[in-house]
C-alpha positions in Angstrom: 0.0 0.0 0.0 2.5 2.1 0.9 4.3 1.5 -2.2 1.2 2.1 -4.6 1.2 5.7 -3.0 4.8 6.5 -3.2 4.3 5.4 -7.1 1.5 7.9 -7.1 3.3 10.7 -5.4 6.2 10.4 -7.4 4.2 10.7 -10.8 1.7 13.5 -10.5 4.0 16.4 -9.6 3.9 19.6 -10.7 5.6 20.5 -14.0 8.9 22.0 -14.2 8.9 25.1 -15.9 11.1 25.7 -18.7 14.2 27.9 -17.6 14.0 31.6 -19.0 15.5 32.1 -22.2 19.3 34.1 -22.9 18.5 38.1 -22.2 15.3 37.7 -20.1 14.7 40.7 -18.5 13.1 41.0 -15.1 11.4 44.4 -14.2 8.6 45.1 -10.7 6.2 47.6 -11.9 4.4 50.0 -9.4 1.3 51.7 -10.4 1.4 53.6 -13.2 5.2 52.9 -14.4 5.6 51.3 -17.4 8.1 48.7 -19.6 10.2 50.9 -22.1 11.8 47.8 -23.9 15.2 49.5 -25.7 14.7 47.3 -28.8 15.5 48.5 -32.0 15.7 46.9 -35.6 19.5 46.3 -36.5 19.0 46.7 -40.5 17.0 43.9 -41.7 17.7 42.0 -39.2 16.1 40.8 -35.8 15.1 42.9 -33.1 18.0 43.6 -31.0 18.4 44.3 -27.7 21.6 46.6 -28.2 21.9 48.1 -32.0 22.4 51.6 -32.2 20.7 52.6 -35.3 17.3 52.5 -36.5 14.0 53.6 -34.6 14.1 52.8 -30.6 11.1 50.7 -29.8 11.7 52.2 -26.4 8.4 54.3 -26.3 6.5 51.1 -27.4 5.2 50.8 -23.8 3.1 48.5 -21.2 1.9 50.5 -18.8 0.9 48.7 -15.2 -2.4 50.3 -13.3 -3.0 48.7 -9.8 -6.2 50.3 -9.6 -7.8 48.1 -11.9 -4.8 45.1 -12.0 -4.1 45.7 -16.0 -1.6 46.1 -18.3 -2.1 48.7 -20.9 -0.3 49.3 -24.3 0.5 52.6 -25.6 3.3 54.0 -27.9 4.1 57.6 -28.1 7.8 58.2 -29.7 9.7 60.1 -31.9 8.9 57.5 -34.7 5.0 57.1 -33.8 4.0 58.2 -37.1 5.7 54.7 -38.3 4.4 52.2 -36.1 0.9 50.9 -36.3 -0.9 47.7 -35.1 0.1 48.2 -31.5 -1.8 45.6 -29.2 -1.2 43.6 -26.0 -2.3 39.8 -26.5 -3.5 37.4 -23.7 -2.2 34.0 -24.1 -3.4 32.6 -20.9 -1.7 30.4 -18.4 2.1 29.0 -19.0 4.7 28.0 -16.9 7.0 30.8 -17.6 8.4 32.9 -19.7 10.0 30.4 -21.8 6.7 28.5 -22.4 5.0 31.9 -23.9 4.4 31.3 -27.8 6.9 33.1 -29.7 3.9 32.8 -32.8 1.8 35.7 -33.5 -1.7 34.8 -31.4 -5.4 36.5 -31.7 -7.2 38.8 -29.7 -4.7 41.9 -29.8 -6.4 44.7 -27.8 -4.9 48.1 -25.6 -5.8 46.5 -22.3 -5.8 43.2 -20.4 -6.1 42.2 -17.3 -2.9 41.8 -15.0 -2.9 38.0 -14.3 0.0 35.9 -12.4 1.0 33.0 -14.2 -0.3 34.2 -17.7 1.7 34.7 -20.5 1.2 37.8 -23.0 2.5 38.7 -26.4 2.8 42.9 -27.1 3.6 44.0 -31.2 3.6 46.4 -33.3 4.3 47.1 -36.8 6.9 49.6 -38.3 5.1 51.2 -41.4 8.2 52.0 -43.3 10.3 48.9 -43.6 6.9 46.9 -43.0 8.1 44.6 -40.6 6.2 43.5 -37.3 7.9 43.4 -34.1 6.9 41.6 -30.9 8.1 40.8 -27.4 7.1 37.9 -24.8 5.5 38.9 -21.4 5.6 36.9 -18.1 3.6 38.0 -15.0 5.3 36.2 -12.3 3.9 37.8 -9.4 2.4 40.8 -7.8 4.1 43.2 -5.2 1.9 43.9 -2.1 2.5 47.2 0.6 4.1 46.4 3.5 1.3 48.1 5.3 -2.0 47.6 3.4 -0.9 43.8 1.9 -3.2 44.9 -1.1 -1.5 44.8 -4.6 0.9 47.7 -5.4 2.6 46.3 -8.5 3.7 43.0 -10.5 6.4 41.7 -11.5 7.3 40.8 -15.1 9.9 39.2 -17.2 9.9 40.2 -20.7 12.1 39.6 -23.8 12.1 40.2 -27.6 11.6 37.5 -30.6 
């Protein structure tokens, strides 16, 4: 008997989650601040986190509100007048970082809900060269006051693709 639940135990753990990919970056987000991602496009090639020419994706922004727990996209830079198609995607629960979809999923929108353990996928397109950009979002927890334990930020780890 004992050895039927050991068997048991042994197989219905919890999953692993897969290890953060190379340049994850980990940012905690009080209300109102906001990811400024310093992406840029290297030439025609892939978004880079540290090319110095091109158009910064730096005021491509997600913007955290604790009042109402969500994430909010927004871009307002130098180059707005060349990016279009901004949106924030919801890809539900993963197990981290690593397990968010580096495909391009439905259901963009301005605004989603904050949600720990859920993974999210922000673009936007650069009119000019025509190319769409995108970076993977993890929310892996929220920040609570020391004093009022309620919610006063998340934390999220974020990186390009």
């Amino acid at each position: 008997m004992a050895a039927a639940a050991a068997v048991l135990l042994s197989c219905g753990g919890p999953e692993k989650p897969p290890p953060d990919p190379a340049g994850t970056v980990t940012v905690n987000l009080a209300n109102g601040e906001r990811i400024q991602p310093a992406v840029e496009q290297c030439g025609s090639g892939a978004p880079s986190l540290s090319c110095s020419t091109g158009c910064i994706w730096s005021n491509v922004m997600v913007i955290f509100n604790s009042s109402n727990l969500d994430l909010t996209m927004a871009s307002s830079s130098n180059c707005a007048s060349k990016y279009d198609l901004v949106g924030i995607a919801d890809v539900g629960p993963v197990s981290g970082l690593g397990a968010v979809p580096t495909s391009d999923p439905p259901g963009y929108t301005g605004v989603v809900a904050a949600q720990v353990g859920h993974g999210y996928v922000m673009r936007y397109h650069e009119s000019v060269s025509n190319t769409m950009y995108h970076l993977r979002l993890y929310v892996d927890g929220w920040l609570t006051g020391a004093v009022s334990g309620g919610v006063v930020g998340v934390r999220i780890k974020y990186l390009a693709f």
